[in-house]
Structure formats: C-alpha cells, structure tokens
KOLMAR-928373 format. One record per residue (C-alpha): residue in three letters; chain; x, y, z; residue number from 1. Coordinates in nm, 3 decimals. Example, Ala and Ser with C-alpha at 12.3 -4.5 7.8 and 13.67 -1.06 7.14 Angstrom:
<sites>
SITE,ALA,A,1.230,-0.450,0.780,1
SITE,SER,A,1.367,-0.106,0.714,2
</sites>
This chain:
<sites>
SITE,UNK,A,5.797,-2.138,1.349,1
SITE,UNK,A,5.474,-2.330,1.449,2
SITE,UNK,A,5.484,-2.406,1.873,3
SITE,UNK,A,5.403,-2.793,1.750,4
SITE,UNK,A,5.684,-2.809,1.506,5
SITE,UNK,A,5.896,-2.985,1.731,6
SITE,UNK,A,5.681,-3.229,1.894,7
SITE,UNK,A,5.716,-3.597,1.846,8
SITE,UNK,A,5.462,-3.804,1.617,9
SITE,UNK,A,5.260,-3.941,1.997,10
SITE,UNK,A,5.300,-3.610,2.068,11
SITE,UNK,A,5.101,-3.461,1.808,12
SITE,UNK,A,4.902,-3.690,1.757,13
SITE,UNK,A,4.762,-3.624,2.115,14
SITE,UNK,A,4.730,-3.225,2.053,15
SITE,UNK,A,4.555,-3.345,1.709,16
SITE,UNK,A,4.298,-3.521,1.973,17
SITE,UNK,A,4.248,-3.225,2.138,18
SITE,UNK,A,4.257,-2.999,1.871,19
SITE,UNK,A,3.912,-3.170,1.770,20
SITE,UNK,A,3.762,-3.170,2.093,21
SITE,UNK,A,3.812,-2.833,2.079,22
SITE,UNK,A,3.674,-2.763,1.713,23
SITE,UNK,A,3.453,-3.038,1.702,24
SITE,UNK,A,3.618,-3.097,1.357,25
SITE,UNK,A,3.947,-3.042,1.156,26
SITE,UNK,A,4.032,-3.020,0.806,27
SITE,UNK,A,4.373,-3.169,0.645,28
SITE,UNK,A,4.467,-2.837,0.590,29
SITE,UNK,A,4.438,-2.686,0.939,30
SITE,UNK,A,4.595,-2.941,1.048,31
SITE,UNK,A,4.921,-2.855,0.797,32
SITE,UNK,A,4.871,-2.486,0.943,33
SITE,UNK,A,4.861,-2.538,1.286,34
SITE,UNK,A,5.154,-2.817,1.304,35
SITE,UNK,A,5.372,-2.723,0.976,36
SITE,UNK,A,5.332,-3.053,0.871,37
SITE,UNK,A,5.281,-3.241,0.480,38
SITE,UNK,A,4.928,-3.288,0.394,39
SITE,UNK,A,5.052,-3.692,0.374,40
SITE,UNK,A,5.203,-3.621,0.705,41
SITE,UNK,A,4.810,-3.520,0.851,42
SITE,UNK,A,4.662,-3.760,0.649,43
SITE,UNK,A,4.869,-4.023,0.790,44
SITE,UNK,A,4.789,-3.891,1.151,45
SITE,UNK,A,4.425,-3.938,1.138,46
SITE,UNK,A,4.429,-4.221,0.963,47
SITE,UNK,A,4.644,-4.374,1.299,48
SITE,UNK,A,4.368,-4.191,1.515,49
SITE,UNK,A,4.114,-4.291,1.361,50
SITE,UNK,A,4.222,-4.654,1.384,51
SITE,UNK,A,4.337,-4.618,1.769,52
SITE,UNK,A,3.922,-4.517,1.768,53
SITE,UNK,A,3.965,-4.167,1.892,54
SITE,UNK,A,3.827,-4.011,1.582,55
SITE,UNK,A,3.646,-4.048,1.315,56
SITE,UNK,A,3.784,-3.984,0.978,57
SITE,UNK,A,3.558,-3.751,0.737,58
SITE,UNK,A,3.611,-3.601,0.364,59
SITE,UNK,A,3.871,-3.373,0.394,60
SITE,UNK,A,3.930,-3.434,0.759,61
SITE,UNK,A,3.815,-3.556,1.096,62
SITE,UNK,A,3.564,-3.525,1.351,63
SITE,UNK,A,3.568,-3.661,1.734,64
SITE,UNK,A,3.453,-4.009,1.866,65
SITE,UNK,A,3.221,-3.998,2.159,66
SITE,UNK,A,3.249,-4.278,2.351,67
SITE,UNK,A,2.823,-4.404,2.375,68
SITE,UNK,A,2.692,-4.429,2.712,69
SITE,UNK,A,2.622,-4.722,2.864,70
SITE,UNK,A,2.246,-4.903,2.778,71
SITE,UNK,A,1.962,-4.854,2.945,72
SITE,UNK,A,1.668,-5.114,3.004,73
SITE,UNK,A,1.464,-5.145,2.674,74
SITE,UNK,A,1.159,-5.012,2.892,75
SITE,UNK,A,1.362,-4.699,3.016,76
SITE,UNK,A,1.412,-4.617,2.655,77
SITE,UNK,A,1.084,-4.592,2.536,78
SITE,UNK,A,1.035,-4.229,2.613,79
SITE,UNK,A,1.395,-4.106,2.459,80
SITE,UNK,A,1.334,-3.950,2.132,81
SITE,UNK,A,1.023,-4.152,2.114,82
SITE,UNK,A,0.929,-3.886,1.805,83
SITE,UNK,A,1.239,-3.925,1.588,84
SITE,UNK,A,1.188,-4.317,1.641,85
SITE,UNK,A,0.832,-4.328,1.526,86
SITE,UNK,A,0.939,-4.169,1.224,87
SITE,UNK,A,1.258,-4.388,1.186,88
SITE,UNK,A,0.994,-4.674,1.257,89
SITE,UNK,A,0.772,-4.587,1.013,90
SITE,UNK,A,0.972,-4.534,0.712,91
SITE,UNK,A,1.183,-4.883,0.797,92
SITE,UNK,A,0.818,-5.031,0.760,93
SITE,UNK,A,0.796,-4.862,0.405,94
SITE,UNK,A,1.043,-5.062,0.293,95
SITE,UNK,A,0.872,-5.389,0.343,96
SITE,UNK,A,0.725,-5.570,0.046,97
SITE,UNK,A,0.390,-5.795,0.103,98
SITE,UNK,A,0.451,-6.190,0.127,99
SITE,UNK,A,0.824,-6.121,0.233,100
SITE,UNK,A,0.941,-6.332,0.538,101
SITE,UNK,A,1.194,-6.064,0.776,102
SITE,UNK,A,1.374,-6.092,1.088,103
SITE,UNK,A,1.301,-5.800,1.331,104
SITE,UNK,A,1.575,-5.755,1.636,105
SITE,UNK,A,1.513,-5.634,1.921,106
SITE,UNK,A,1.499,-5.284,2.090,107
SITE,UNK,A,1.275,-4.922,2.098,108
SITE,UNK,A,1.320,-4.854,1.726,109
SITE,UNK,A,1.297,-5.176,1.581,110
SITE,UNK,A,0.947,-5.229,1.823,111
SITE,UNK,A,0.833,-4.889,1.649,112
SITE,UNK,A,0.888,-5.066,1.276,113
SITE,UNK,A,0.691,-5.318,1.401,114
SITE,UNK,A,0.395,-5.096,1.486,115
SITE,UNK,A,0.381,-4.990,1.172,116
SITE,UNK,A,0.394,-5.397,1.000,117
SITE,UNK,A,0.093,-5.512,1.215,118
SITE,UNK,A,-0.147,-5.503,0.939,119
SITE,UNK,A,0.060,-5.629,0.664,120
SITE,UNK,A,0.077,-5.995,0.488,121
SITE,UNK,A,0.408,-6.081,0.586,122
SITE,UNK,A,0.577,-6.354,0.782,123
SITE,UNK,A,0.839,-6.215,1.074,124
SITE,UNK,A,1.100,-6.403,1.288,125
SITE,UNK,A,1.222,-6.259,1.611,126
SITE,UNK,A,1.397,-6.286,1.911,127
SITE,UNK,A,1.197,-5.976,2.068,128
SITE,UNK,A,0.925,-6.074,2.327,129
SITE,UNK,A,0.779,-5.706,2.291,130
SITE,UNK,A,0.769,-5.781,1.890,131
SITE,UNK,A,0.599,-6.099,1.959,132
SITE,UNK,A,0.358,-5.963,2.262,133
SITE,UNK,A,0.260,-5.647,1.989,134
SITE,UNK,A,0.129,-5.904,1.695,135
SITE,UNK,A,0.009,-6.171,2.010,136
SITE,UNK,A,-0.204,-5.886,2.097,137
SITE,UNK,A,-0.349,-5.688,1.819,138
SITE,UNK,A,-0.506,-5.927,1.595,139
SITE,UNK,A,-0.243,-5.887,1.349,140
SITE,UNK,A,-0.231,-6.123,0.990,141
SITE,UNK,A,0.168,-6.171,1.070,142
SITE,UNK,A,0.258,-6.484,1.090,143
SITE,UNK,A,0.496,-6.452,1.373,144
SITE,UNK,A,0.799,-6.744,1.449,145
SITE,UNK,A,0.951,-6.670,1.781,146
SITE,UNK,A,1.320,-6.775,1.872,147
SITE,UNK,A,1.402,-6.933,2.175,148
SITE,UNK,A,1.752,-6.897,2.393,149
SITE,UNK,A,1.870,-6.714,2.709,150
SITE,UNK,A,1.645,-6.492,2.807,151
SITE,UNK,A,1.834,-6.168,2.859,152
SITE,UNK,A,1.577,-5.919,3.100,153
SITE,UNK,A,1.671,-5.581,3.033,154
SITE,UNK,A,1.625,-5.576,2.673,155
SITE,UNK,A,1.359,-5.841,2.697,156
SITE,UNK,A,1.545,-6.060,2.427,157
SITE,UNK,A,1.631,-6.440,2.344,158
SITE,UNK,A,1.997,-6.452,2.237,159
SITE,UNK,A,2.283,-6.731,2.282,160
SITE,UNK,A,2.346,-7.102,2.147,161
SITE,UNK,A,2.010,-7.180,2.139,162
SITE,UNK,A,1.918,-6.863,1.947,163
SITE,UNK,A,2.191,-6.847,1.714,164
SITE,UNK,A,2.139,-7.239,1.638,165
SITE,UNK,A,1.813,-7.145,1.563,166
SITE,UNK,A,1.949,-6.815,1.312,167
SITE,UNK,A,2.184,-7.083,1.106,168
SITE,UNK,A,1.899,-7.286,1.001,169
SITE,UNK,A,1.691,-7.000,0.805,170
SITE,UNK,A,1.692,-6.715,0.556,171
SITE,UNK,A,1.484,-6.409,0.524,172
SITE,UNK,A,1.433,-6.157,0.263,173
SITE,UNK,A,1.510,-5.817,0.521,174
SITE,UNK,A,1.660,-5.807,0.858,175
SITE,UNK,A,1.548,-5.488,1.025,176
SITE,UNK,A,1.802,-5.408,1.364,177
SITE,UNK,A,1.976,-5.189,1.554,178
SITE,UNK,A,2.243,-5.073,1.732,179
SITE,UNK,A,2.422,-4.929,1.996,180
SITE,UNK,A,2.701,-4.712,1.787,181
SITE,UNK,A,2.808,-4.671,1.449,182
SITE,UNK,A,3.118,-4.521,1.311,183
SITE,UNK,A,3.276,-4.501,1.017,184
SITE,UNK,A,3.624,-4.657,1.109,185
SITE,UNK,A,3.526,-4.916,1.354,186
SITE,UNK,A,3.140,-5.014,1.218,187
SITE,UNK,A,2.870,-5.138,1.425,188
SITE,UNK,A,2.959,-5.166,1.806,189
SITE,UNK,A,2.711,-5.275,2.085,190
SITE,UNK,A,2.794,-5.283,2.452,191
SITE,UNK,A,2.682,-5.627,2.544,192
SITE,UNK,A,2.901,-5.888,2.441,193
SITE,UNK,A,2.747,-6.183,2.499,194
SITE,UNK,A,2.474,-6.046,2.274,195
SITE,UNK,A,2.743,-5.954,1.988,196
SITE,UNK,A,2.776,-6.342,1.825,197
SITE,UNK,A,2.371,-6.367,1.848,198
SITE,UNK,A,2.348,-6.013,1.630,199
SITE,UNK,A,2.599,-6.142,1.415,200
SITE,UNK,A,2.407,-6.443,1.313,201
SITE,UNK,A,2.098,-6.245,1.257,202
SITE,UNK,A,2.288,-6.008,1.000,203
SITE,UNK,A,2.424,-6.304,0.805,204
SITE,UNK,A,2.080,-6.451,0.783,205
SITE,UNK,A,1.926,-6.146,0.569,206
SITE,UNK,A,1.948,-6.069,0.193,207
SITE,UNK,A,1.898,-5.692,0.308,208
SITE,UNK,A,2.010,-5.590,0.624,209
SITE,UNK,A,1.857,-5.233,0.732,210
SITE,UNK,A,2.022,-5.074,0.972,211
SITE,UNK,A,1.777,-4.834,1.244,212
SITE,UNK,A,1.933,-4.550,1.441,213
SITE,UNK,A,1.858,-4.216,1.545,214
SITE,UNK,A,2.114,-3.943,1.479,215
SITE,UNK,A,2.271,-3.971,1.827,216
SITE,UNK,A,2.416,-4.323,1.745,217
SITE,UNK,A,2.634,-4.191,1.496,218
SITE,UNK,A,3.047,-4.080,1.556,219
SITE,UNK,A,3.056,-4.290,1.833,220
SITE,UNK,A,3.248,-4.609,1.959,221
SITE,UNK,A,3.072,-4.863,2.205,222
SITE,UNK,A,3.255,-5.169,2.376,223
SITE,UNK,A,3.236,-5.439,2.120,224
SITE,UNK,A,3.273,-5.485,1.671,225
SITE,UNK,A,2.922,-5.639,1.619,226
SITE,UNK,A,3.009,-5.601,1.233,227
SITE,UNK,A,3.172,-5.362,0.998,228
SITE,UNK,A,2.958,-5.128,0.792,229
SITE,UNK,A,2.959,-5.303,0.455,230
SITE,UNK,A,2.712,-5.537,0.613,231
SITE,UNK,A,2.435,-5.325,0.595,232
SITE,UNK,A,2.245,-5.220,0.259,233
SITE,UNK,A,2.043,-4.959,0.421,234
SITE,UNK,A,2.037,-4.724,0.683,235
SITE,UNK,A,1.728,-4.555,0.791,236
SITE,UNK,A,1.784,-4.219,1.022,237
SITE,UNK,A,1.636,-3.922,1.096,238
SITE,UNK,A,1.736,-3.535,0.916,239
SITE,UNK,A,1.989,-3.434,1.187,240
SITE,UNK,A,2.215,-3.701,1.065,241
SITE,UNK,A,2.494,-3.508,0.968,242
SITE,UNK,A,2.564,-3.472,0.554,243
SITE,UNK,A,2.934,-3.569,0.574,244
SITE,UNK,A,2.837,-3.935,0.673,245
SITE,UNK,A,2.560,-3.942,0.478,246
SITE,UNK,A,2.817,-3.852,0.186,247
SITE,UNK,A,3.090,-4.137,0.321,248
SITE,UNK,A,2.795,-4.399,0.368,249
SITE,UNK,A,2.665,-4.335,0.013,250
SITE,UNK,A,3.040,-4.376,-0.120,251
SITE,UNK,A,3.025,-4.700,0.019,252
SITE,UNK,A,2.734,-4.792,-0.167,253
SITE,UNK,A,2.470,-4.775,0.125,254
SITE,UNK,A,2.136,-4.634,0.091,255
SITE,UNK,A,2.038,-4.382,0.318,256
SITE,UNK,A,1.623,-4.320,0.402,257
SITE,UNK,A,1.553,-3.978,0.612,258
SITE,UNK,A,1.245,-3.989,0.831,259
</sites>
C-alpha cells in the first residue's frame, strides 16, 4: 500500500506540488505510481493545480510554476541576456514587411527589434521614448507616431487614459511586445497593473500580435492576466525554450521563430 493512499484530495494535491519541485516535472503515470490513484484521478489533480497557478500543465504531465521576479528599471535590463535578445530582436525584425504600419511596445527586447527596423520603409507607433529617441537619432526613413499619456519612469513608457484613448482610434498591420511571464494555463501576466489595460489595448489594435521573450519568461506566473495566449499569432524566442511548450503552443495554432 502506497504511504499517500490515504491522504485527502488538499492533501495530495500539496505532496503533488512538491513532488514537482522536487522532479522538476511529473508524468500522469508517476503520479498513478506514487499515489495509487486513476489516471482521471491525476489528470483531474493537475488540472486543479494548474488552475490554482502552481503548475503548469504539459503533454503527458506537469511541470512547476516559478513565480517571476519582480521588474527591474528598463535601463538595468539592458545588460541581462543582452545576446539572446539581439537575436530575439533581430529575427522579430525579419518578420516585418516594407510599407507596413506596426506598433512597437516598450522594453529591452522590443528596443533590440527596433535596432534592427531603423533602415526600413515602414511607419511605427509607440509608446516607447527609447523607440522614439533610437529613430529621432539615427537618421532613420521610419516614419515614427509617438503616443502620449502618463509617463511611467522606470520603463521609460507612456501608458494610461490618454494612451489607451489614443490605441482605440488606430490599426496596425503587426504589434511587436513583450512581457513579463507567460504560461500556458494562466497566459500573459505582467507585474504592473496600472500598465495591464494600456497593453491590452495595444494587443487588440494589431492584425498580428508577436509576442518577444527570452526563454526565462516561460513556466512562470507574474501578478496580473495581461491576456490569454490565443492573442498572440507568433512567438519569437530563443533555442533553450523548452520543446514541450513549443509542442503545446504549436497545438494552439501559434507560430514559433527560434533565434
């Protein structure tokens, strides 16, 4: 007789939880092992886990959800895996046509897409002052339009009424943003949340919304829904993103671009 056979469903649940920090990741069927439980029985366990946001649910199993750390100052950023956001940069830029009008949010990896658009024929809307200071300052053909709003200092970004007002009243081809965590169960989640409606206006205002974020961002939970994952069309990583999301997020019909 399994030690766990006993427990309550809380009960297990909880040793599930720790079971997973422990392994990093559990299948259905260790789960039936170690707890003599139905396969709908462990399937049913995650799935309450998973929606509590203490995992994430995987094919075949589960994984754990790391809570993300709090922000840091865009300008404190720059330097952390300034490599892996180049590339992620970079191939975000690929994906822009010539003549197409975009929206590009703000933060480190977004600002590295940019770089790579200052040369092209393309019209961009923002609500980044480092976006607009980069094609201000390097004789670029963009034809930038800037949003106004609150000015919010640590991320050096224009967001509230104003901005969203602003957001209602156009359309663009791409949106290009990012994001604090993303998880399969609970979507897109930043940590500021007066920011959260202004983000949500920009992702309605796109007919492609592509979605920038180093591995790291993934499997983890931050303090606010900015949007669930069918929102986004594309997601643009780097190659240590690991292949059992990049399975799930194809399943759900998103394209997935490696840098």
């Amino acid at each position: 007789m399994s030690d766990f056979e006993n427990l309550s469903n809380v009960e297990r649940q909880e040793q599930i939880v720790q079971l997973i920090a422990r392994q990093k990741r559990v299948t259905v069927n260790d789960l039936c092992d170690v707890f003599s439980i139905s396969k709908a029985t462990a399937r049913r366990d995650l799935e309450i886990l998973a929606n509590q946001g203490r995992i994430q649910r995987v094919h075949g199993g589960a994984i754990l959800v790391k809570k993300a750390p709090p922000e840091l100052p865009i300008f404190e950023r720059q330097s952390d895996r300034a490599e892996e956001k180049r590339r992620i940069g970079a191939a975000a830029a690929a994906l822009i046509e010539d003549d197409e009008t975009i929206f590009l949010g703000s933060g480190t990896t977004v600002l590295e897409a940019a770089r790579h658009l200052v040369d092209r024929a393309i019209t961009v809307l923002t609500n980044s002052l480092p976006v607009i200071s980069l094609f201000a300052t390097s004789n670029s053909p963009v034809q930038v339009i800037s949003l106004g709003g609150e000015f919010r200092k640590s991320e050096l970004s224009f967001i509230g009424h104003i901005t969203e007002q602003n957001l209602r009243e156009v359309y663009v081809d791409k949106v290009i943003i990012g994001v604090r965590a993303v998880n399969l169960e609970q979507g897109l989640t930043n940590d500021y949340i007066p920011e959260t409606n202004t983000d949500r206006a920009i992702i309605k205002m796109g007919r492609e919304v592509i979605l920038v974020a180093d591995h790291t961002k993934f499997g983890r939970v931050s303090t606010v829904l900015l949007a669930p994952l069918t929102s986004v069309h594309t997601i643009v990583s780097d190659h240590l993103l690991p292949s059992e999301l990049i399975s799930e997020f194809k399943a759900m019909g998103i394209r997935i671009v490696l840098a």
